[in-house]
C-alpha positions, 0 to 999 in steps of 0.5 A: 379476132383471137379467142383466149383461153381463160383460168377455171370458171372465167367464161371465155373472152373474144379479142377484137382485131384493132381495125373493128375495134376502130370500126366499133368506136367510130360508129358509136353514137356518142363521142370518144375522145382518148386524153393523154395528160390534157391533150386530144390524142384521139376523137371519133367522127362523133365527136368531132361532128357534135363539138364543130370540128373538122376531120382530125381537127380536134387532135393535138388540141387541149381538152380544156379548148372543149369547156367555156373559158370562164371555167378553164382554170378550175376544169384543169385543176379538177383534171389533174385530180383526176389523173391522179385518182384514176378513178372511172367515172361513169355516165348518169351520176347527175353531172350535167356538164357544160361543153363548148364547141369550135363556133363558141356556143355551149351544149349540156354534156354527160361525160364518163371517164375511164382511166386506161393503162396502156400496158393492160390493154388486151389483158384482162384478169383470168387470162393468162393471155395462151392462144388455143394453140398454146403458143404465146401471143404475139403482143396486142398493139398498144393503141390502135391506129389513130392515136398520136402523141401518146406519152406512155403510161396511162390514158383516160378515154372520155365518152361524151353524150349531148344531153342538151335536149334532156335538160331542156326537157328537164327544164321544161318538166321542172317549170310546169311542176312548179307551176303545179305546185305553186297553183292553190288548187289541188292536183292528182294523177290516178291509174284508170284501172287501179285508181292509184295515185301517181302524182300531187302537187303542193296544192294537194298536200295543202288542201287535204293535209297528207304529205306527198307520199302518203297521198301517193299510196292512196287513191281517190277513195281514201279521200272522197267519201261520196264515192266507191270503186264502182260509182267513181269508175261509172262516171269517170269511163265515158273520157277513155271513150273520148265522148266527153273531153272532160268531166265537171261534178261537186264533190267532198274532200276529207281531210286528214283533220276529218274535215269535210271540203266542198270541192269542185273537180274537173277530171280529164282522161290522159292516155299513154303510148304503152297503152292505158291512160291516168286521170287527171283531176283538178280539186278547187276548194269552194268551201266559202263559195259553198257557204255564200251561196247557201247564205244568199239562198237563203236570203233569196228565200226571205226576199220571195216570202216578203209581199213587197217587191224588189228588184237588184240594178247593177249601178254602172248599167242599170241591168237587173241582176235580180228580182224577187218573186213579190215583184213578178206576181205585182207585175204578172210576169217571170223572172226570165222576162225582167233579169238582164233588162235596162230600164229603157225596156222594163215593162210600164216604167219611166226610164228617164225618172228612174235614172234621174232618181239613180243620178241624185244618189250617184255623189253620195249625198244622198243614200236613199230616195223615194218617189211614187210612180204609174207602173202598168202590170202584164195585164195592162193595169195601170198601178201605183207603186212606192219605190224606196231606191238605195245604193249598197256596195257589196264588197271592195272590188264589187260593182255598186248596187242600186236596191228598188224597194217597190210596193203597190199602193194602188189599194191604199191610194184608193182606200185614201181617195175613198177616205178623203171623199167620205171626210169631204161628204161629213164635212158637207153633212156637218155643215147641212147640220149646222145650217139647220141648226142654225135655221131651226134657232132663227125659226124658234126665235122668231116664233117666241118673239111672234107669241110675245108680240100676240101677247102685248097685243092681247092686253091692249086689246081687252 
């Protein structure tokens, strides 16, 4: 090893003795091959082992042996450019090349090139190449041992890096995050300290209206009104703990229109290596989902207030899917005890009648059907009820609905009953009016037709 002396403000310069420079390059983790005009003068263990060649097989070979065939051609071309730029080339600037290896198969590379003139080896500016004891240096060797075949003039040494499982990496990472963004829901990424927003996807950008880097600049304050920094961060600390694998809540998105979302957002805790962790946070917009169930509340609350009964079966099972509450009070019983039932086992109905109602309405021919029917409540009263049954579809790719509109008749068919034995009692009573009627004429007639006869009877008489 030689120390040299340096002009005024250089820093001093240590010359490695050709065997530990040899030593250095054998041991690098990345394969050195040294290139003259094409050809493979020199190649490290490395090198060697990451292309499938033996010891000093790679030497006397072209490089262009060491890319796939198809690109040969262009990569001689492109090689010769090089030579005559003399420009270095070095690792990192995005060019993930592809190299062959002596089996055929092909592995992503990053390559840097340096161009070396062999006559400046040792040298270096500033030096004036003057050992400490101020006698001139014996000449630095023009290569160290192991290169063959140099021609002179300049060299071009490639250092060569299997990149192969970063890219795969890569590749993987691009997937996902096309999956992310092909995804309608939004998804974002925040600091569990600083609530700042590391990430989106393209779902985000499309529900709350900010482009990337604005969203990237905010955190979840900015875009969710229900929340502060203290009540957010409360409800979000038990996942660091890991006492609850994730956290499920309703919330509003503001977006950037001043629109109100109604979202539903599963957050999950992520920790890191380096210590901390982020927030990941899924955003479904449930705005028309929101909007149906206040509707169908709503209707829900109609159908209570109605004093008549209904109840929703599903077409393909008959299970009920609902019932109102005028139907529970009519029966004496809960909701949870008739929601989920098939007919076979609904208290005090005919299952067999039921479903042959069911069955007329099944071709269409028919939209609707009415019956009357026994039905006994949870008291054990027998009563008699109205069913008015119709099928109504509630969307294309929905399941038909067969709708039972049930009333209790029982108090009008008594009232009927009554009505009819008082209309039978009048009847009676008109024909006993008509009888005596009829009686009291006879009665009269005869009398008249007696005086009459008295009459006559006299007269002969005096």
């Amino acid at each position: 090893m030689t120390v040299r002396r340096t002009m005024s403000g250089h820093k001093p310069r240590v010359d490695l003795a050709p065997e530990l420079a040899l030593a250095l390059v054998q041991s690098s983790a990345d394969g050195i091959l040294v290139v003259d005009r094409g050809a493979i003068v020199y190649a490290n263990r490395q090198a060697e082992r990451m292309f499938g060649y033996g010891e000093g097989a790679l030497t006397g070979l072209s490089v262009e042996d060491l890319v796939p065939e198809s690109v040969r051609v262009d990569h001689s071309r492109r090689r010769r450019d090089f030579e005559e730029r003399a420009l270095a080339r070095p690792m990192g600037m995005g060019l993930d090349l592809i190299a062959c290896r002596a089996d055929g198969t092909t592995f992503f590379a990053d390559i840097s090139l340096t161009p070396i003139e062999l006559g400046s080896i040792g040298k270096g500016p500033g030096t004036d190449q003057v050992d400490p004891e101020g006698k001139e240096p014996t000449a630095d060797p023009a290569h160290p041992e192991g290169y063959s075949g140099l021609s002179g003039g300049r060299v071009v040494v490639a250092s060569v890096r299997d990149v192969s499982d970063r890219v795969e990496a890569e590749s993987r990472m691009y997937e996902v995050l096309s999956s992310l963004d092909a995804a309608e829901d939004a998804l974002y990424v925040f600091d569990d300290t600083t609530l700042a927003v590391s990430f989106v996807n393209q779902g985000a950008v499309r529900q709350l209206g900010y482009d990337t880097n604005e969203l990237k600049a905010m955190t979840p304050l900015h875009f969710c009104p229900e929340f502060d920094r203290e009540s957010l961060t409360r409800m979000l600390e038990p996942l660091k703990g890991a006492e609850v694998p994730n956290c499920a809540y309703r919330t509003i998105h503001r977006t950037r229109s001043g629109r109100d979302l109604a979202v539903q957002v599963v957050a999950q805790w992520i920790p890191m290596r380096s210590g901390g962790g982020h927030f990941v946070a899924l955003a479904r917009d449930i705005s028309e989902h929101a909007a149906v169930e206040s509707n169908l509340i709503r209707a829900r609350e109609i159908l209570d207030k109605l004093g008549e009964g209904v109840v929703i079966h599903r077409e393909d099972t008959l299970t009920i899917e609902y019932v109102n509450q005028g139907y529970c009070e009519m029966m004496g019983l809960e909701p949870a005890d008739l929601v989920g039932l098939t007919p076979e086992h609904i208290p005090g109905l005919d299952a067999a009648a039921f479903r042959e109602k069911v069955a007329s309405l099944a071709d269409g021919s028919r939209p609707w059907a009415t019956y009357e029917r026994e039905m006994t409540d949870g008291s054990g009263r027998t009563r008699m009820c109205e069913v008015h049954l119709q099928a109504l579809r509630p969307g294309p790719d929905l399941p038909r609905s067969i709708v039972a509109l049930v009333r209790d008749v029982t108090d009008r068919r008594e009232s009927e009953s009554r009505a009819r034995l008082a209309e039978r009692e009048l009847d009676l009573m008109t024909d006993r009016e008509r009888i005596a009627r009829d009686l009291h004429d006879s009665v009269i007639q005869r009398l008249f037709a007696t005086g009459m006869s008295l009459q006559v009877a006299s007269r002969r008489i005096g």
